[in-house]
Phi, psi and omega in degrees: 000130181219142157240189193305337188203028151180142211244117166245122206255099163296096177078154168215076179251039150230173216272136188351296186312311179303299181314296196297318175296315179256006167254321176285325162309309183266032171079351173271169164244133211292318190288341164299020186254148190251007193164153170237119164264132186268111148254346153214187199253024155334151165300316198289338170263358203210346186309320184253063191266304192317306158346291152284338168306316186279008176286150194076215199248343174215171197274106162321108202268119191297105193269133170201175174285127177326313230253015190223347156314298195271007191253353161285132192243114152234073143087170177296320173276037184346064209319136186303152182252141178238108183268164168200158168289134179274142198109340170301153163241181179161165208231138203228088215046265164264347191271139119337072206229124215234130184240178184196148153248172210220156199279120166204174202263051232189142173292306166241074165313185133202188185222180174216154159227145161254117194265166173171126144078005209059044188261190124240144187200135190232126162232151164204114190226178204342090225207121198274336206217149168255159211251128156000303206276327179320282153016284175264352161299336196248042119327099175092016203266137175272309200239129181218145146198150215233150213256150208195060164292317162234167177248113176332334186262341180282328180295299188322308199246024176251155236298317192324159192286154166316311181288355167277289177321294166329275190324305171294353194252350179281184194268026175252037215233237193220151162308127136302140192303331156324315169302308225261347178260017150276330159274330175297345194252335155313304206219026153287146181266151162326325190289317210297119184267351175204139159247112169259150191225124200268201159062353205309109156280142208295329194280315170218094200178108206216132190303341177272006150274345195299306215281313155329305173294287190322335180253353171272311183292316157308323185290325189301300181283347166087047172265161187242017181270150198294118169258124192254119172273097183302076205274178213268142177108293186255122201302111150326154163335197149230142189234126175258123207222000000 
């Protein structure tokens, strides 16, 4: 997320060199970045945090939840932390940045929303269930986007071990497409103008289930909002407000 004069990076699970390679597709540079928000201390979220912080000439300061702090490993050179209670805001140049949590198998999870400039922008990514408090955080939101992980029947009979399938199908695991086009046809708001829906798995899963559920519950309610499938692997558009 950048507005004119500050630039933010959600998570790092890929490896510097990957981060500096797709920030450089889209005209940025990496040692410009003003902050990293962690939301939780998965590998898939955090392996090239330590790395990346440390790019440029100064250290990029790692924003996380006091309870997801101390499980995160960046390396022998551990990058100084800006912790807050999930549930908290706090400002990070021009954003507004208000966080909440979320049921996943992670010590503190959280999810964020960011203001700026009167825009509002919600990630809400790995999160077994939506929760009442989602709800009312992803409200008045312009731009969102939200995890659309499996497709239940792909899962059930795709390769992962059984205790595994349980973990994702629980309610501390990932949204189902299912899950996840029952909140686009309930409770997405109106406001929302472009929706992406992420998180996508490679095993169970294929993006035209995604994208298929998602425009029939949107078609359901007669919404015009832009559906973007974040497929897995390939850098998205730049979404521009």
């Amino acid at each position: 997320m950048a507005t004119g004069r500050t630039r933010i990076l959600i998570d790092a699970g890929l490896s510097r060199r990957e981060i500096t390679k797709r920030l450089a597709a889209i005209g940025e540079d990496i040692a410009a970045l003003d902050a990293i928000l962690v939301t939780h201390e998965h590998s898939d979220h955090t392996c090239g945090l330590g790395a990346v912080s440390r790019a440029g000439q100064r250290t990029i300061p790692i924003y996380t939840t006091r309870g997801s702090q101390p499980y995160i490993d960046c390396g022998e050179n551990q990058p100084p932390f800006e912790c807050f209670q999930a549930g908290c805001g706090f400002t990070v140049g021009d954003f507004n940045i208000g966080s909440f949590t979320i049921p996943h198998d992670a010590a503190d999870p959280v999810g964020y929303t960011l203001s700026a400039e009167g825009i509002k922008i919600a990630i809400a990514t790995d999160l077994g269930y939506v929760t009442d408090s989602l709800r009312v955080h992803l409200r008045h939101t312009d731009f969102l986007l939200l995890e659309s992980n499996h497709d239940l029947e792909m899962l059930r009979v795709g390769p992962y071990p059984w205790s595994v399938k349980q973990r994702v199908m629980s309610r501390r695991g990932h949204l189902s497409n299912e899950v996840a086009a029952d909140f686009i046809q309930k409770d997405l708001d109106t406001r929302v103008s472009t929706l992406v829906l992420g998180h996508i798995s490679e095993h169970n899963n294929h993006p035209e289930l995604v994208r298929n559920l998602a425009l029939k519950a949107l078609h359901g309610r007669t919404l015009f909002t832009k559906l973007i499938v974040a497929e897995p692997g390939v850098q998205s558009e730049v979404f521009c407000y």
